[in-house]
N, C-alpha and C positions, 0 to 999 in steps of 0.2 A: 620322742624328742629329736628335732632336726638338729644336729650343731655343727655348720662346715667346718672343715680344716683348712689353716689359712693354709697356701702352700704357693702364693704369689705374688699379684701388686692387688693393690685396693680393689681395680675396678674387678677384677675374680672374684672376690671376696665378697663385694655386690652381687654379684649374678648371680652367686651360689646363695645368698642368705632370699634374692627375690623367690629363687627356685625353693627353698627351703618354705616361706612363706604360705607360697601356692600350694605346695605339698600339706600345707600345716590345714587346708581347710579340707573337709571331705572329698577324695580323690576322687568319684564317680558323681559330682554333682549335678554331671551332664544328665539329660535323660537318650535314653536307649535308642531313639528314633535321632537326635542327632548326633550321637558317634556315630551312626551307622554312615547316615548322610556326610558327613567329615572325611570319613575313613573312603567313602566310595572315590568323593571328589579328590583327597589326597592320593590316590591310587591312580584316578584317570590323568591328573595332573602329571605325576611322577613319569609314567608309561606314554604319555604323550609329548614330553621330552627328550624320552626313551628310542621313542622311534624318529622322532625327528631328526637326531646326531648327528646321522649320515656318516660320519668319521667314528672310528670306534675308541681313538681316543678321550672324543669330546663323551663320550656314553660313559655315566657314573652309575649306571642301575638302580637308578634311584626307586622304580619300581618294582625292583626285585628284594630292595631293602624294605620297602614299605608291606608288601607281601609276609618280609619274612617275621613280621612285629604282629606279640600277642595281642590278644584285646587289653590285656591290662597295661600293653604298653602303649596302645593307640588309644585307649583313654587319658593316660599321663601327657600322653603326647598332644592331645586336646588342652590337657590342663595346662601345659606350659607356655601353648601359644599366648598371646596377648590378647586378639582378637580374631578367632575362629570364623566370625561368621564376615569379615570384612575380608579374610584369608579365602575362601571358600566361593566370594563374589568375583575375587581379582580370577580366581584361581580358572572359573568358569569361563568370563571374558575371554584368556587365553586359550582354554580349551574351544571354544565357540568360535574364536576367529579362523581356524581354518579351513571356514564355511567363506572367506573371500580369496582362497589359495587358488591357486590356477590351475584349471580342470575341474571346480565348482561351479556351482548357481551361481552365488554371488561375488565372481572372480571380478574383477575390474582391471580391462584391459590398461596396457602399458601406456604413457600419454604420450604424444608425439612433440618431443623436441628436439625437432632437426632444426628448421624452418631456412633450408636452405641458401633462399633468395634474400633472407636478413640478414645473416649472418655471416663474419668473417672472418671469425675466429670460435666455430663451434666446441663445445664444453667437452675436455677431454676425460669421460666419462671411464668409472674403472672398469677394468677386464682381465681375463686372464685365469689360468687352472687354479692358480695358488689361489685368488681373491673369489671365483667361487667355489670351490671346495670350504672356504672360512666361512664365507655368508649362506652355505647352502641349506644350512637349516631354518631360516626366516621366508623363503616361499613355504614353507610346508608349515609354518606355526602361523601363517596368514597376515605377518607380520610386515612383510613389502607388498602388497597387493596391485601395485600398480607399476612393476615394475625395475629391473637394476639402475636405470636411471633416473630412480626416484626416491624421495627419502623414504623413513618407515612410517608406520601407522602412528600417529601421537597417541591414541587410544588405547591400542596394543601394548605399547609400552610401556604407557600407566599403569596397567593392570597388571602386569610382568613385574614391574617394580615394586608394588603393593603385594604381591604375593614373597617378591625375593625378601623382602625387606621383614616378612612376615618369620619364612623357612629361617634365616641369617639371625633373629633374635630367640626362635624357637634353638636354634643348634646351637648358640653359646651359652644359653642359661642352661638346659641340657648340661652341656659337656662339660659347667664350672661346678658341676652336682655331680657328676661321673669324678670328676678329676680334684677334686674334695672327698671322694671317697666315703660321700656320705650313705645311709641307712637304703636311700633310692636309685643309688649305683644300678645296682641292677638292670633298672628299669631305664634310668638317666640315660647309661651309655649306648644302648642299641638308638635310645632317639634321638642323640646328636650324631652319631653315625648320619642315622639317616636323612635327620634334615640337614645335615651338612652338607651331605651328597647332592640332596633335592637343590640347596641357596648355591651350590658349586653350580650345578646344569642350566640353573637360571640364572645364575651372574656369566657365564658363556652366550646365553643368548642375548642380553645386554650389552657384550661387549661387541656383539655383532650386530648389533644395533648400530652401536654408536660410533662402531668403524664403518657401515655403511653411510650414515648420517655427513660422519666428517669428510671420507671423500667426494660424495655428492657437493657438500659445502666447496670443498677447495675447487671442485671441477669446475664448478656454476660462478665461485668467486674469480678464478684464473679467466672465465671466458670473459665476464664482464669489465676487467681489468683490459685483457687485450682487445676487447674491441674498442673502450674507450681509447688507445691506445689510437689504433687504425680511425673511429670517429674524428680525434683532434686531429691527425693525420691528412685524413680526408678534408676536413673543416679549411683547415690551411691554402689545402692546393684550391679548394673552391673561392676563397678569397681572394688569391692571387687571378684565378678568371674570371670573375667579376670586377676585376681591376681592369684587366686586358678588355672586357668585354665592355668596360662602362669608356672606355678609350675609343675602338671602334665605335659604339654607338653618336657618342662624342662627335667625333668626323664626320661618321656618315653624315645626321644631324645637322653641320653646318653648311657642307655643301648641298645636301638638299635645301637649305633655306636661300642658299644664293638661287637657286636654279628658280626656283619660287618666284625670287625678288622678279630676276630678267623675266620671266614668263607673265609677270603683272604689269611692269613696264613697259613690254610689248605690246601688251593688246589693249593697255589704258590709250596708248597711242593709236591703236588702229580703230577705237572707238571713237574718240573725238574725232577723228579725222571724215570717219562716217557720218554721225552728227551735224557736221559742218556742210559735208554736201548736201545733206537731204533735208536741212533745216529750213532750207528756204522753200521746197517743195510741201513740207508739214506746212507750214503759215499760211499757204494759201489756200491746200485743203481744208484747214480749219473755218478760214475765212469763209470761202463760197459755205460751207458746211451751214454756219452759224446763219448766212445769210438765207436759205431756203428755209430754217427750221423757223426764225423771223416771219415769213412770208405765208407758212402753213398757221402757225400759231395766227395769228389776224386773219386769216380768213376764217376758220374753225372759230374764233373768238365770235363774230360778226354773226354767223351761222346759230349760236348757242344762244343770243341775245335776241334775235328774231323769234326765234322757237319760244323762248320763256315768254319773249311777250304776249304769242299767239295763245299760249296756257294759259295766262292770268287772264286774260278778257273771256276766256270757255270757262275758267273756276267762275268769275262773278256772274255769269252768265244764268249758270246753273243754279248757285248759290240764290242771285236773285228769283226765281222761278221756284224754288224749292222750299223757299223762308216761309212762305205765308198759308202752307201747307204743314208744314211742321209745329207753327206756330195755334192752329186749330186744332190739332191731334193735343197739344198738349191743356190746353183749357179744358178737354174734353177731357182727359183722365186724370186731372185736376177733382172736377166736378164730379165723378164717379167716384172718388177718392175720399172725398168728403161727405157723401152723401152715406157711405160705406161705414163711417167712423160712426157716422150721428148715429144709423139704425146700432150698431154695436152697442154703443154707451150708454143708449135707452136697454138694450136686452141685461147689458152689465148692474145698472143701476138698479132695474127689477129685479136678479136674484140677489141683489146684497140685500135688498129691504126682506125677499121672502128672509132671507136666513138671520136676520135680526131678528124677524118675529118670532121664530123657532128658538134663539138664543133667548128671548125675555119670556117665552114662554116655561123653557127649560129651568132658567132661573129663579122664577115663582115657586115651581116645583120642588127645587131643593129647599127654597128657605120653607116651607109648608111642612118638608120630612124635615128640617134639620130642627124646626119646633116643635112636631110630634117627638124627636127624639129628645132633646132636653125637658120635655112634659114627663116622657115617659123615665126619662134617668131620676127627674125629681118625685115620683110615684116612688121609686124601686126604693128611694133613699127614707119617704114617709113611711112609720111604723104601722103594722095593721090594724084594722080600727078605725086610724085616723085618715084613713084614703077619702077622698072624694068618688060621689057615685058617678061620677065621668068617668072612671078608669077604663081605659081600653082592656075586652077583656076576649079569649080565645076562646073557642069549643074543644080543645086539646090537637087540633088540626091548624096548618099554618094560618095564619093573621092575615087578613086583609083587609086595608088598608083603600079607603076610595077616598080620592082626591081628584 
């Protein structure tokens, strides 16, 4: 029989009656092949925390405690998590990620945020003994992979907290079962020891998280603040010289348009004035011009009209001499023509009549079989006896038949 002893506020009195509960159902209902696999990954977790520290204050030994627990209490300690195998998932992720830590395969170099020539107020990025001695455990848990000037892994984290979140409820139902003084004391108190130890070492690396996290933030929000700062800044003074500059443009602009005006004024005048001399010299070149072009045109015309006449009296010329030549060629192939059609129509007319004959002959023939055949249907139909001695009759060999 489990029965806690109250000995605090409610919510103890909870944790110890859950624990109490868990206890109440068969304590080994694990099988043997996953304590084994729990215990292994709870040990590499512990131990890889372990050696990450770097500071020997931040080192809880958490895997020296996990070491020091029997099987029977790393079975309990099974039973009292909540979810072992969601503990066991985070727990690996962690363990796995310092496969992206620097001096790995898959380290991923630092990303480059200078960018000099943009920048005018670059992000004052933390540094210093104190800040990393605090953060120096997160290269080595694969945890910043890209660098101090960059946040942490979101990935990593999750897992980090899925497992603390894990240890932190494993170590208070634990210890309100040690500190109840109940029947599983024994067993209770070595595993919230331990997983206290293990949720202390991972709430360390979370807080190193999330102090790297935040001063990344303030650095990155301070630069963007001051430059917007220096952008308005700048914005201003550029206004003011496109003020100035749209003034000079301005000026220049208008005296160039006068310079324009005079330079068109000028030369409108020294055009007309050219015009004027040489207009009288144009008129009369035009004139003699029109007058020769006149003179070639009528005689060329005269020349054109001769010529076509001398063609039309050589066409009829020809034409006459040629007519009455053309005119006998054609009565002649006329006459051939005709004479051609009539032998045809005679050869035409002759095979229609043969193939009439052949048709009416063809068709005596069938009506001759088609009345042997209704003789012979109306035989097949008289009973025997009453046949007539006309019946067509065979030698057992085919029928024939002369017509």
């Amino acid at each position: 029989m489990c029965t806690p002893i109250i000995r605090g506020h409610l919510a103890r009195y909870l944790l110890a009656l859950f624990a109490c509960l868990a206890l109440s159902q068969p304590l080994y209902a694990q099988s043997q092949k996953d304590l084994n696999e729990f215990s292994q990954v709870l040990l590499e977790y512990t131990y890889h925390l372990d050696n990450a520290a770097a500071l020997p204050y931040r080192n809880f030994a958490a895997s020296d405690k996990v070491m020091a627990l029997s099987n029977d209490e790393l079975k309990a300690f099974y039973d009292y998590m909540p979810d072992p195998e969601a503990f066991m998932k985070a727990a690996r992720a962690v363990i796995e990620a310092d496969q992206n830590a620097p001096g790995s395969a898959g380290y991923v170099p630092a990303l480059d945020k200078s960018h000099p020539a943009a920048v005018g107020f670059p992000p004052d990025y933390p540094s210093g003994n104190n800040y990393d001695a605090f953060i120096a455990t997160l290269p080595g848990l694969g945890l910043l992979p890209a660098g101090k000037t960059n946040r942490t892994s979101a990935d990593g984290v999750g897992a980090t907290y899925i497992a603390f979140h894990a240890l932190q409820f494993t170590a208070l139902a634990a210890q309100a079962v040690c500190d109840a003084s109940l029947v599983a004391a024994p067993i209770a108190c070595p595993i919230a020891g331990t997983a206290n130890a293990a949720a202390m070492a991972t709430q360390v690396v979370l807080n190193q998280t999330a102090y790297q996290d935040g001063l990344i933030d303030g650095a990155e929000t301070e630069a963007a603040y001051e430059n917007t700062v220096i952008l308005i800044g700048q914005e201003n003074d550029l206004a003011a010289d496109l003020t100035a500059h749209d003034t000079d443009v301005k000026g220049a602009l208008s005296t160039h348009d006068m310079d324009v005006k005079s330079s068109l004024s000028t030369h409108d005048a020294d055009i007309k004035s050219v015009l004027n001399t040489q207009g009288a010299d144009i008129t009369s070149a035009l004139n003699a011009h029109d007058t020769d072009i006149k003179s070639t045109v009528s005689t060329h015309d005269t020349e054109i009209k001769s010529a076509l006449s001398t063609h039309d009296s050589d066409i009829k010329s020809a034409l006459n001499t040629q007519g009455a030549d053309i005119t006998s060629a054609l009565i002649a192939h006329d006459t051939s023509i005709k004479n051609a059609l009539a032998s045809h129509d005679g050869d035409v007319k002759a095979l229609l009549a043969n193939l009439q004959a052949g048709v009416d002959a063809n068709s005596a023939k069938l009506d001759l079989l088609l009345s042997r055949q209704l003789e012979t249907i109306r035989l097949l139909h008289t009973p025997e006896g009453r046949r007539s001695t006309d019946v067509p009759a065979c030698d057992g060999g085919p029928c024939s038949w002369n017509y």
